[in-house]
Residue, then its C-alpha position, 0 to 999 in steps of 0.5 A: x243511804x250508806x254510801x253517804x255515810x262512807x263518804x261523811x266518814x271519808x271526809x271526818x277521816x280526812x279532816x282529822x288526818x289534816x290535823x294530825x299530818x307532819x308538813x308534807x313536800x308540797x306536790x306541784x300539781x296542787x296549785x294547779x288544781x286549786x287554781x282550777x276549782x277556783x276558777x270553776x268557783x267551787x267553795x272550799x273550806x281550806x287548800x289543806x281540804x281540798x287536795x285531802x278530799x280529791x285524793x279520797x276521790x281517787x281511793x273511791x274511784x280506784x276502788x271501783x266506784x263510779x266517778x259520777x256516784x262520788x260526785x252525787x255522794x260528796x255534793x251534799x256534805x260539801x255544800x256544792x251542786x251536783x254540777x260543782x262535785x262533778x268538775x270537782x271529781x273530775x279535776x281530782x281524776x285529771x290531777x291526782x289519780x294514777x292511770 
């Protein structure tokens, strides 16, 4: 499926890019959506990973991809239930996408 190749691009993209970044002002609303998908008790590998792939979502979404499509794309390479990508979508929409 090529969308899933985008988006295991999109998460090797991201993983490198949290390699390499300069340290970074923390942004507020981190917490709050960490605490939120641990809550929810979505597994993730790191906090560093989890913000970098929810701000991916908001590229995906802005781009015009509907957010139950990037929900189905990111369930497998990320280890979650369609149900756990779902909330996790929709947390990053809540959190991080602009209006």
């Amino acid at each position: 499926m090529r969308g899933t190749g985008i988006m295991s691009a999109a998460l090797a993209a991201a993983g490198l890019a949290t390699a390499l970044a300069a340290p970074a002002v923390a942004d507020p609303n981190d917490d709050v959506f960490i605490n939120v998908i641990q809550n929810e008790g979505i597994p993730f590998s790191s906090e560093e990973n989890a913000i970098n792939l929810a701000s991916a979502v908001c590229d995906y979404v802005g781009a015009g991809q509907a957010p139950e499509q990037v929900a189905v794309e990111i369930s497998e390479p990320a280890g979650w239930t369609v149900e756990q990508s779902g909330f996790f979508v929709g947390a990053a929409t809540q959190t991080y996408c602009p209006s």
